[in-house]
C-alpha positions as CSV (number, residue, x, y, z in Angstrom):
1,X,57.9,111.3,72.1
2,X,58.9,107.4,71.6
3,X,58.4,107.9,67.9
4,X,60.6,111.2,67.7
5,X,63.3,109.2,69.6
6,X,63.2,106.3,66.9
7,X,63.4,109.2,64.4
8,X,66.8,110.1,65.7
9,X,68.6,107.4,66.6
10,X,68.0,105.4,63.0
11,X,69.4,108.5,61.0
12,X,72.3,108.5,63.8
13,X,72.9,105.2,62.8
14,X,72.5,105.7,59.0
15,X,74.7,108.5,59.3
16,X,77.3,107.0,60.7
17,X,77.0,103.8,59.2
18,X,80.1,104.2,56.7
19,X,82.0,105.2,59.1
20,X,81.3,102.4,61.5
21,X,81.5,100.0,58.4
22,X,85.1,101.5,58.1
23,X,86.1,100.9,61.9
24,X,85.1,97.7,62.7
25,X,87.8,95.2,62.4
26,X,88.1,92.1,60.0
27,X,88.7,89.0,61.0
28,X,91.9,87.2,59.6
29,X,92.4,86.3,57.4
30,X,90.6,89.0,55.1
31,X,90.9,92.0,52.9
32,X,89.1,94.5,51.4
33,X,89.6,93.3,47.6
34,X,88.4,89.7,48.8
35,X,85.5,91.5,50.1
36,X,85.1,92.7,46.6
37,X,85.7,89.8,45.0
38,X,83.0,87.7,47.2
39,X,80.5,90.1,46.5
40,X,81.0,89.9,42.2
41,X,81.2,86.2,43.1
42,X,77.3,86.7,44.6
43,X,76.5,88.5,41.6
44,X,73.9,86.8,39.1
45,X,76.0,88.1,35.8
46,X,79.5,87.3,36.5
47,X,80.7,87.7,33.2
48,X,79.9,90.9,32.7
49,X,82.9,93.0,34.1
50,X,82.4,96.0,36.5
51,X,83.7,99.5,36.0
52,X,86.3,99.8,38.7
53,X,83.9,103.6,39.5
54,X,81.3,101.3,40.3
55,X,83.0,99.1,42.5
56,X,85.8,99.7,44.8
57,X,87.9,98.6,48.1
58,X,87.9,101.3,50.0
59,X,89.7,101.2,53.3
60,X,89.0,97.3,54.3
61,X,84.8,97.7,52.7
62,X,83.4,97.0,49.4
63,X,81.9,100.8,47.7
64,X,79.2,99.9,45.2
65,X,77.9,103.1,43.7
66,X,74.4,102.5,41.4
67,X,71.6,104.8,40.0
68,X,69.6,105.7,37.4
69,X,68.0,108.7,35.6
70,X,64.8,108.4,33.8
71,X,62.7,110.9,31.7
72,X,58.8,110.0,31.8
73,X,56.2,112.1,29.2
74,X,52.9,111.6,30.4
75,X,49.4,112.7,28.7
76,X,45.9,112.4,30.2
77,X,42.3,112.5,29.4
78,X,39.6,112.2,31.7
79,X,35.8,112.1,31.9
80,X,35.4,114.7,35.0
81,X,38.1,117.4,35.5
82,X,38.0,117.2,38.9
83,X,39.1,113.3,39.4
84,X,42.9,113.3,40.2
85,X,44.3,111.0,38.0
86,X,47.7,112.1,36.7
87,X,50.7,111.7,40.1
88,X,53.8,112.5,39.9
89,X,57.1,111.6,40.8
90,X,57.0,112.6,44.2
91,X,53.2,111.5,45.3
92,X,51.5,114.1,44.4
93,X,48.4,114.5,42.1
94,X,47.3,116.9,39.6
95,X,44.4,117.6,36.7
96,X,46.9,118.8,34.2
97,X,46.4,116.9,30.8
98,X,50.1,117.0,30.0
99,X,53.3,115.8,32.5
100,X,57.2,116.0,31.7
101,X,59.3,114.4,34.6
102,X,63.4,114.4,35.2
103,X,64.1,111.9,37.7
104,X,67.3,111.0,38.9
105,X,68.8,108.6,41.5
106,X,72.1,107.6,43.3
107,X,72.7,104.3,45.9
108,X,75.5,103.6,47.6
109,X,75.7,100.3,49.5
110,X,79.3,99.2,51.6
111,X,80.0,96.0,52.9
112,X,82.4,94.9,55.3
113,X,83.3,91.7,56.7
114,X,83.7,91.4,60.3
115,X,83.5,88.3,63.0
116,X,80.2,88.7,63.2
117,X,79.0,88.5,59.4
118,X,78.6,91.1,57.4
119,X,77.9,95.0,57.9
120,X,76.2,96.2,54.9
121,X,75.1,100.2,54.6
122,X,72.8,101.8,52.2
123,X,72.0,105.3,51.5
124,X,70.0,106.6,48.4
125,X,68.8,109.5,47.0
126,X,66.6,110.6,44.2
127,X,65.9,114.2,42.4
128,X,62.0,114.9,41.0
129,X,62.1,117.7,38.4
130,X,58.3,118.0,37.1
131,X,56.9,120.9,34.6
132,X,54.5,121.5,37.6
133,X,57.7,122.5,39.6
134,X,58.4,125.7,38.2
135,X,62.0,125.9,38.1
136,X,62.7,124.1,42.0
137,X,62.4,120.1,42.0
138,X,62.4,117.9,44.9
139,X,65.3,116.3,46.5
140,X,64.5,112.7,49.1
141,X,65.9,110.4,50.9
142,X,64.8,107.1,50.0
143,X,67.2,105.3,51.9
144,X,69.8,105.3,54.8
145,X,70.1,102.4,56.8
146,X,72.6,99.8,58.6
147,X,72.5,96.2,58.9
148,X,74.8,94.0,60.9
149,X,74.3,90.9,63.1
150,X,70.3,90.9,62.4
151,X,69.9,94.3,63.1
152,X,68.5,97.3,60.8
153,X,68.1,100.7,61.8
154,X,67.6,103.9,60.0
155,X,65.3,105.0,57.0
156,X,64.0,102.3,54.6
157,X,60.8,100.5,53.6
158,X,57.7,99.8,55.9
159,X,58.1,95.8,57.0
160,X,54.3,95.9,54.6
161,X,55.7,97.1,51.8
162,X,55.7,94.0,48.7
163,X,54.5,94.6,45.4
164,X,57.0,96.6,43.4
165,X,55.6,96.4,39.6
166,X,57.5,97.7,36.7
167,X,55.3,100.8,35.8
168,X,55.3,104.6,35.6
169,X,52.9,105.7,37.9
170,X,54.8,105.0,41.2
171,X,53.5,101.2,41.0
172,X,54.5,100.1,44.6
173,X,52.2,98.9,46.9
174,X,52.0,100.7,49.4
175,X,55.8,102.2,48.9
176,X,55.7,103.4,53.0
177,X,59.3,104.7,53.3
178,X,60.1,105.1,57.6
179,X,62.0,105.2,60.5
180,X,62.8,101.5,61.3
181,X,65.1,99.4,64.2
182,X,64.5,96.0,64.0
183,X,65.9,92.5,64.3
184,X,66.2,89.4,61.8
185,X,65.7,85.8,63.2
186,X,66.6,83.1,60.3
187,X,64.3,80.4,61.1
188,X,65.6,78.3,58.3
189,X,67.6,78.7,55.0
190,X,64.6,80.3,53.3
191,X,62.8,82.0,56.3
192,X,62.8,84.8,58.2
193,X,61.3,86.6,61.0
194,X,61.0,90.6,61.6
195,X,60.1,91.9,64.6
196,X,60.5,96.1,64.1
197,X,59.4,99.4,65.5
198,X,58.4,101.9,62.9
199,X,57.5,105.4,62.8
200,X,54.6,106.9,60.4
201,X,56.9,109.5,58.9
202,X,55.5,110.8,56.1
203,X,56.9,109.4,52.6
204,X,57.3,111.5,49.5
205,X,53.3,110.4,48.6
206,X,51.0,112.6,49.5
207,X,52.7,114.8,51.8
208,X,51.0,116.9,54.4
209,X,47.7,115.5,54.0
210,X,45.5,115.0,57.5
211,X,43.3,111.7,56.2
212,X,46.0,109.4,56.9
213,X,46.1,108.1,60.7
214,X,49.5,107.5,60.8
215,X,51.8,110.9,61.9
216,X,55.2,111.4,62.5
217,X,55.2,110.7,65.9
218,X,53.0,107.3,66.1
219,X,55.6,104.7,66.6
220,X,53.8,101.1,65.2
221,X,54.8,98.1,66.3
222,X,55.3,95.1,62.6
223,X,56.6,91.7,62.1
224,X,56.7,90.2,58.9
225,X,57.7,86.6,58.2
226,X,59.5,86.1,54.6
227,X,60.5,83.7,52.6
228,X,62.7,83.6,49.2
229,X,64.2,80.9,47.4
230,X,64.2,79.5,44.0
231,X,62.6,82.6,42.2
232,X,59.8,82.2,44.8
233,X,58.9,84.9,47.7
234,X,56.5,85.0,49.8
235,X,55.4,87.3,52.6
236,X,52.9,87.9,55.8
237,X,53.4,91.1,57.6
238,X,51.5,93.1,60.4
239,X,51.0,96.3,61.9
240,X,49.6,98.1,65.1
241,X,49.5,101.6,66.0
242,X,47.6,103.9,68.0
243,X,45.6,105.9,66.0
244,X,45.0,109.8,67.4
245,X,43.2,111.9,66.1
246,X,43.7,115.3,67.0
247,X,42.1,117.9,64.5
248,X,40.7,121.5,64.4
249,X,38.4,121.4,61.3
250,X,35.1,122.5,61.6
251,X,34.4,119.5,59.4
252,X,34.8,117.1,62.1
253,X,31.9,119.0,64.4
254,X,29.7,119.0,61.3
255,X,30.4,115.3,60.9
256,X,29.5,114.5,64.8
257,X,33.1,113.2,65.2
258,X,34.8,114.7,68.1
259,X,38.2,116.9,67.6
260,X,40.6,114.6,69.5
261,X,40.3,111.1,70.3
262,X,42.8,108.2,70.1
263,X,41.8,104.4,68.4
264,X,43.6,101.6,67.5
265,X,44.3,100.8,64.1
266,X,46.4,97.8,62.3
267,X,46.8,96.3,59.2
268,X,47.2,93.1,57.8
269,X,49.3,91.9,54.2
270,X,49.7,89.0,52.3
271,X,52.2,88.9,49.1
272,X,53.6,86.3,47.2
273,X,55.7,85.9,43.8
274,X,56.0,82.9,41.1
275,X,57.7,82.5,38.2
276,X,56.3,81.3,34.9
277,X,57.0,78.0,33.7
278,X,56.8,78.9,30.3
279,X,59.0,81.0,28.0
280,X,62.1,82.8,28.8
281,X,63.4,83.2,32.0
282,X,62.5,86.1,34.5
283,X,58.7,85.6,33.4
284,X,56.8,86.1,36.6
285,X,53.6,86.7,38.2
286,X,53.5,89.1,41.5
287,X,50.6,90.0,44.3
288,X,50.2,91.5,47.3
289,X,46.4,91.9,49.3
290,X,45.8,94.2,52.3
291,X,43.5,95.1,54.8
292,X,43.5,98.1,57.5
293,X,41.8,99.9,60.3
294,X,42.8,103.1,61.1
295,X,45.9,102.4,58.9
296,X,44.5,103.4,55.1
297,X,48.1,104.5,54.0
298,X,49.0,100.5,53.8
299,X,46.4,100.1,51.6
300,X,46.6,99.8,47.7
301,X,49.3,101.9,45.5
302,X,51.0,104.6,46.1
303,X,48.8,106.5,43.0
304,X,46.2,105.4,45.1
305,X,47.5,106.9,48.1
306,X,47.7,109.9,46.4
307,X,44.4,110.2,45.1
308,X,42.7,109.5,48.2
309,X,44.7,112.2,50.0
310,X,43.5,114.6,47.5
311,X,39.8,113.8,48.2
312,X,39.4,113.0,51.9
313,X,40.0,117.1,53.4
314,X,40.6,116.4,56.8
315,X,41.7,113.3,59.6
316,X,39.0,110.4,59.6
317,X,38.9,106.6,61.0
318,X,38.9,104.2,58.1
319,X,38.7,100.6,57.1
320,X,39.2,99.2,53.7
321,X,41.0,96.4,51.7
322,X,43.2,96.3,48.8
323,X,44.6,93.8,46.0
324,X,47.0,94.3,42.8
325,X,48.8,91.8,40.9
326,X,50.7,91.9,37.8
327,X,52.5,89.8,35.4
328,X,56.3,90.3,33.9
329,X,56.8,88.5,30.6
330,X,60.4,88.5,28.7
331,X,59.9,88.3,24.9
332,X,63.5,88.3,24.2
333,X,66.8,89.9,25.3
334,X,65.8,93.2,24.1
335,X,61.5,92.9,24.5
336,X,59.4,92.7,27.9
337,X,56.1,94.1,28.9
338,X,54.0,94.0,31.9
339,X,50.3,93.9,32.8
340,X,48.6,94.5,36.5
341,X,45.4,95.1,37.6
342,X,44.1,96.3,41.3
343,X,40.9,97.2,43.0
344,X,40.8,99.7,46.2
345,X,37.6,99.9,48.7
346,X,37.9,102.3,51.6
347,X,35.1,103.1,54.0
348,X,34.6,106.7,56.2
349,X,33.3,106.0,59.5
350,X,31.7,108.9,60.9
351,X,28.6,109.2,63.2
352,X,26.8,111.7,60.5
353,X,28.6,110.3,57.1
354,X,29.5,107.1,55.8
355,X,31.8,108.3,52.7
356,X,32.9,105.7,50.7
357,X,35.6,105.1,48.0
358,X,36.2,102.2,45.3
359,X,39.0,102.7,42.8
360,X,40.2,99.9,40.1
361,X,43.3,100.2,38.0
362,X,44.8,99.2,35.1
363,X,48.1,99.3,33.2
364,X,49.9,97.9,30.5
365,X,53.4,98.5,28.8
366,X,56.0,97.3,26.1
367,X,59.7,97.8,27.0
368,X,62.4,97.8,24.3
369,X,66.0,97.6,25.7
370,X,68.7,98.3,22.6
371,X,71.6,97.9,25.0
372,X,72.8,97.0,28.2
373,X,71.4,99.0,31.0
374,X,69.2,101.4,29.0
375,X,65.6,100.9,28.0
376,X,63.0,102.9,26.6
377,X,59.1,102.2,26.3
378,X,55.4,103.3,26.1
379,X,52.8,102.2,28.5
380,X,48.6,103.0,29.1
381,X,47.1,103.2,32.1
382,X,43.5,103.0,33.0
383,X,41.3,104.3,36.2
384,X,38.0,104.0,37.7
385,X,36.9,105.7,40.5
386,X,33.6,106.0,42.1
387,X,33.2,108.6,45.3
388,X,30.2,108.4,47.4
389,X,30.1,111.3,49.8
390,X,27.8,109.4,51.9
391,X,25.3,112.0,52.6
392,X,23.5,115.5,51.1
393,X,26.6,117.3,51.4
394,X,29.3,114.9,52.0
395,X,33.2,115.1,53.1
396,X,34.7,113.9,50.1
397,X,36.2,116.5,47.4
398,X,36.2,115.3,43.5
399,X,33.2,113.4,41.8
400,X,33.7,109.5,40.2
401,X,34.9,109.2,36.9
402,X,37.2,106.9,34.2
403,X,40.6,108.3,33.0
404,X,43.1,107.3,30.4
405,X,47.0,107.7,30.7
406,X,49.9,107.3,28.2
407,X,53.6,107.4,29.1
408,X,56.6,107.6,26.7
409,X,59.8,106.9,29.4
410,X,62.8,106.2,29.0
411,X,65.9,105.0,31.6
412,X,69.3,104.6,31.5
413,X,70.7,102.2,34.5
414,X,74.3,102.5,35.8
């Protein structure tokens, strides 16, 4: 299939991106420690020095190595048992009252300076130990791609993907991680242009779950335009796909929806970012609203994702929008907290049922960084979330209900 094809040839590419950084020849005149030294030049914090472990010439490329490992505690309390509230790490949902997480990560990003600009590679992993695990945790790719000339290919974000708050809870909107080849038009100093061909390959949220209309073999066609300078970004990205569904739940008879049939779905998403005028710098204010057909995993958070997975049984046709924003505000060199808010309405189109689903969220935290590169802090979180099963007996599992979440994390940066 043309999506099982894309598959391939972008983790061909990301796998032998290194390599091909390696063999591809410099222009002159150049070297691999000037490579290095351009790159600390880019940095913003230049005066900081870099372990030499972190940042290396290596055969003609710069290596950067970076990661992080983070220990999250998280308690819950809910007003019906059944409402899944508490996600973890890795997507998934669960009632428990109580959460301990491990979660490490590694990057490793070359570049290489050739003739025609620069050939940058990326590959990333992270490790999800929860105490819902039993003694296995979960090892992911988040990343392995190659970039040269305009080009990407390999495993990396959805071209939808904005909102990236500063939060516990997988706070990403809507953190779609896929199989991507696209190419980069500059149509200015500040603006871009991204045409791509994605793949619906399932991310580490809500694995294995048949509500979403997007499968590992629908390739979708995006664009985004983009645009970043001066602490500002700003962001309009689409999507179209074909969405099939192709099902053997009895649920689907009982609904009056037929077992396979094929509809178009897309989605549309809107983000920006500003910075505060007031106080310190790296004050900020962030937002990203979407709306989709057929397309519900581009909607909302990825602890949104999750939960709707959890309650909608079997594959549907959807519509709904979504819209989150938050706020970043430095106190000091050691203080900063963050605040966000988002709402969530998705609609179940079926001939017998009209299920519906509103969800609105809330969180707010206090970080406290003693030294460089490690920070520890507590944050709350708050749900809402009303089900209407749309009918006597319904499709959707779970009832409505509030919930409150605390989180003790801390991280250490490297």
């Amino acid at each position: 299939m043309p999506g099982a094809w894309v598959v391939r040839v972008a983790f061909l590419l990301s796998a032998f991106a290194p390599g091909l950084a390696l063999a591809q020849s410099l222009p002159k005149p150049g070297s691999s420690s000037n490579a290095c030294s351009v790159q600390a030049a880019d940095d913003d914090d230049v005066s900081r020095p870099v372990p030499a472990w972190k940042r290396f010439a290596w055969e003609e490329a710069c290596v950067e190595i970076s990661g992080e490992i983070t220990g999250i505690y998280q308690k819950q309390k809910a007003s019906v048992s059944r409402i899944p509230l508490l996600t973890t790490r890795q997507g998934a949902v669960t009632n428990a009252s109580e959460l301990s997480t491990f979660n490490p990560s590694l990057q490793i990003d070359t570049t290489r300076k050739t003739a025609l600009g620069d050939m940058k590679t990326t590959f990333a992993v992270e490790y999800n130990k929860t105490t819902t695990d039993g003694n296995n945790g979960l090892t992911t790719l988040s990343e392995a791609t190659v970039s040269w000339a305009g080009i990407t290919g390999g495993y990396t974000d959805s071209q939808m993907n904005f909102w990236d708050g500063d939060f516990q809870f997988t706070a990403t909107a809507p953190n779609r991680t896929v199989g991507l080849a696209g190419y980069e038009f500059k149509l200015g100093k500040n603006w871009t242009l991204t045409f791509a061909y994605e793949t619906g390959l399932p991310t580490s949220q809500a694995p294995g779950n048949k509500f979403m209309t997007v499968h590992p073999d629908d390739p979708a066609g995006s664009v985004k335009l983009y645009y970043d300078a001066d602490d500002v970004s700003f962001q309009l990205a689409g999507l179209i796909h074909e969405a099939r569904i192709n099902g053997t739940s009895p649920l689907l008879t009982f609904l009056g929806r037929p077992t396979e049939f094929s509809e178009i779905g897309w989605a549309a998403t809107a983000g920006l970012t500003l910075p505060a005028k007031w106080g310190k710098d790296g004050n900020e204010f962030s937002m990203q609203a979407t709306y989709a057909v057929n397309a519900s995993p581009y909607l909302g958070t990825a602890a949104d994702l999750s939960s709707l997975a959890s309650v909608i049984p079997v594959q549907v046709t959807t519509e709904g929008w979504s819209a989150v924003g938050s706020y970043h505000h430095v106190w000091s060199d050691r203080w900063e907290s963050n605040v966000m808010a988002s709402y969530l309405a998705l609609d179940v189109s079926t001939p017998n049922f009209h299920p519906a689903i509103r969800t609105r969220r809330y969180a707010t935290n206090l970080v406290w960084k003693p030294v460089d590169d490690f920070k520890i802090g507590a944050e709350a979180g708050y749900v809402e979330s009303e089900i209407d099963p749309g009918g006597p007996l319904g499709l959707l599992k779970g009832a409505s209900g509030k919930g409150l979440t605390g989180y003790l994390f801390a991280t250490w940066s490297f």
